[in-house]
N, C-alpha and C positions, 0 to 999 in steps of 0.2 A: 828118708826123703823120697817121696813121689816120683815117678817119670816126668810128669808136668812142671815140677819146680825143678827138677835136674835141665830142664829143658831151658825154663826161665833165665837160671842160675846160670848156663850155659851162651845164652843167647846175649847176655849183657856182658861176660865175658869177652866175647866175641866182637860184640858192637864198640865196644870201651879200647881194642886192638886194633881192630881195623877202620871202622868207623860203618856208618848204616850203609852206606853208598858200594860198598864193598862184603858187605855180608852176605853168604848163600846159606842155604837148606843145607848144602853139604856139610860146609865147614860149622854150622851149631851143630847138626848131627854126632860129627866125630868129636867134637868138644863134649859134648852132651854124654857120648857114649853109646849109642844107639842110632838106628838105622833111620835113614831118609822117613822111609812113610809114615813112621813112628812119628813124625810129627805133626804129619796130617789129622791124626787121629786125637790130638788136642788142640789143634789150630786148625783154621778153616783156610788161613793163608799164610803168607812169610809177613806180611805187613801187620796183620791181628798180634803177631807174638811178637812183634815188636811193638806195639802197644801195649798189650800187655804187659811186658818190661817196665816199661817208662810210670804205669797205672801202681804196680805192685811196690814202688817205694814209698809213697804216700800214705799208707796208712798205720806204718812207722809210726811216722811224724805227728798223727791226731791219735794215737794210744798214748805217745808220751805228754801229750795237753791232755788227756783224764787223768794223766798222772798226777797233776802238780794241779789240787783242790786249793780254790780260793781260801786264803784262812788258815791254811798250813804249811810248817815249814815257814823262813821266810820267804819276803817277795824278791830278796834279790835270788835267794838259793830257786825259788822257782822259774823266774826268769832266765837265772844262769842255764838249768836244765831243758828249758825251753827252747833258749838261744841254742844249745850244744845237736839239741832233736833238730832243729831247722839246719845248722851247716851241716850235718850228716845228708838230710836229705838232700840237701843245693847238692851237695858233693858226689850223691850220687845220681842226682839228675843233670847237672851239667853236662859233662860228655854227653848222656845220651838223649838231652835236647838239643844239643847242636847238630847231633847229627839230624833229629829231625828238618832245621831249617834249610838240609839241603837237600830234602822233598818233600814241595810244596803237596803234594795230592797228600803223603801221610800225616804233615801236619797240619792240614783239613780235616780228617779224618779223626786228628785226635781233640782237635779243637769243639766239633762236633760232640764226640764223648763227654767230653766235659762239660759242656753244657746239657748233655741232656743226664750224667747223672749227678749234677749240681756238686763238683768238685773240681780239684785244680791246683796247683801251686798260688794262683790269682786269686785263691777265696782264705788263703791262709790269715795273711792280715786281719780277717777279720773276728777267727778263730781265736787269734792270740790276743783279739781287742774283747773278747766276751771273758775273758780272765781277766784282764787287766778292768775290766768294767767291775766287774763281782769284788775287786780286790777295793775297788773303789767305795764300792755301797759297805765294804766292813773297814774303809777311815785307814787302810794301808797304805793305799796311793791318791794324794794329793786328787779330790774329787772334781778341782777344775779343768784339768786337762782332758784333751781331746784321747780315749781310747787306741781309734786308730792310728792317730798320730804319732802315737806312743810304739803302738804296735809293729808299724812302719822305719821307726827308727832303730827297734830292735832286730828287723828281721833283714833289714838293709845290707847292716853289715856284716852278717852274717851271711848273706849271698855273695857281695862281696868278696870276702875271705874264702869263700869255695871256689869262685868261679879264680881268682888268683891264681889260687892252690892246683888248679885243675888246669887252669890256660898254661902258667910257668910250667908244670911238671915236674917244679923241686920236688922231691919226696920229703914229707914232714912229718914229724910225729905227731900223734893225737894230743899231747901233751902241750905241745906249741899253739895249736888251735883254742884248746880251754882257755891257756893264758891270754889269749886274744883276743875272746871273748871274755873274759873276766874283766879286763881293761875296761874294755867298752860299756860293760856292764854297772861297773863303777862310774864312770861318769853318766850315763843313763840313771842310776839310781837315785844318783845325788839330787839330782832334780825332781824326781817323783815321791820319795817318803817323805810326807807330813813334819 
C-alpha cells in the first residue's frame, strides 16, 4: 500500500473517532505513520483529503453494478448483491457525511465536486435503475414498472439499515445485515418477476 492510501486509510480512521470537526494534520499524521509535511505532499489541504475520503468509497459500489450483468445469474441473486454493495457503501459513508454537515464551507465544496465530475451518492438510483431497465427489455422484470422506482425502493432500505447500524452503534455482524437485506429483497421480488 502507497503513502497516499495509508494516508486515506488513516484519515477515515480518524474522522470515524473523532469526528471531522476535531481532526488535525497531526493526529492522521501519526495514525498514518508518517510525518506532518508528508501530507502536504499529496494533499494541497486538510479539507482536499477529507474529500477525498468521502469520493474513494464510491467507486466500490459502481464496480459491483458491472458486476451483476443483466441476464445473469438471477435477478433476485443480483439485486441481493447489489443491495449488499449499496449498504456497504451508506455504511461507510454515513459517519463521514455527517460529519460533513457540520461544515457547511466543506460540504459546498464537495457538493461542487460532484457536480462537476457528474457523481454522487444522488446519481445511484439511477445506476441501479439502468439494470433493472436492461433486466426489463430481457422479460425478467415485470416491464411495466417504473425503473427508478424500483430502484429507490431497493436502495432505501438499504441506507436505512446503515444509517441505523451507524447512529445506534450496536456492533453487528455482517451476516445480520445480508439477512436483512434478503428479507426485503424477498418481498421486493415478489412484486417484480413476471
Amino acid at each position: 500500500m502507497g503513502t497516499r492510501q495509508q494516508i486515506l486509510e488513516a484519515t477515515e480512521r480518524v474522522i470515524q473517532q473523532l469526528g471531522i470537526a476535531r481532526v488535525t494534520t497531526k493526529e492522521i499524521a501519526r495514525e498514518a505513520g508518517c510525518a506532518e509535511g508528508t501530507l502536504y505532499k499529496h494533499f494541497e489541504h486538510k479539507e482536499d483529503l477529507f474529500l477525498q475520503v468521502l469520493q474513494e468509497n464510491l467507486p466500490e459500489f459502481v464496480l459491483a453494478l458491472h458486476d451483476h450483468q443483466p441476464g445473469q445469474r438471477t435477478v433476485q441473486e443480483n439485486l441481493l448483491a447489489i443491495a449488499e454493495a449499496a449498504f456497504l457503501y451508506y455504511t461507510q459513508l454515513t459517519p463521514l457525511a455527517a460529519s460533513f454537515f457540520a461544515d457547511t464551507e466543506l460540504l459546498t465544496r464537495h457538493r461542487t465536486w460532484m457536480d462537476t465530475h457528474q457523481i454522487g451518492p444522488q446519481r445511484l438510483p439511477a445506476r441501479v435503475a439502468e439494470y433493472i431497465q436492461q433486466e426489463q427489455q430481457l422479460g425478467r422484470i415485470t416491464p411495466q414498472l417504473d425503473p427508478l422506482t424500483i430502484s429507490h425502493l431497493l436502495l432505501g432500505p438499504c441506507f436505512q439499515l446503515a444509517f441505523n447500524y451507524s447512529f445506534l452503534g450496536t456492533p453487528r455482524q455482517p451476516h445480520e445485515a445480508s439477512l436483512h437485506l434478503k428479507s426485503i429483497l424477498e418481498v421486493l421480488v415478489s412484486g417484480l418477476i413476471p
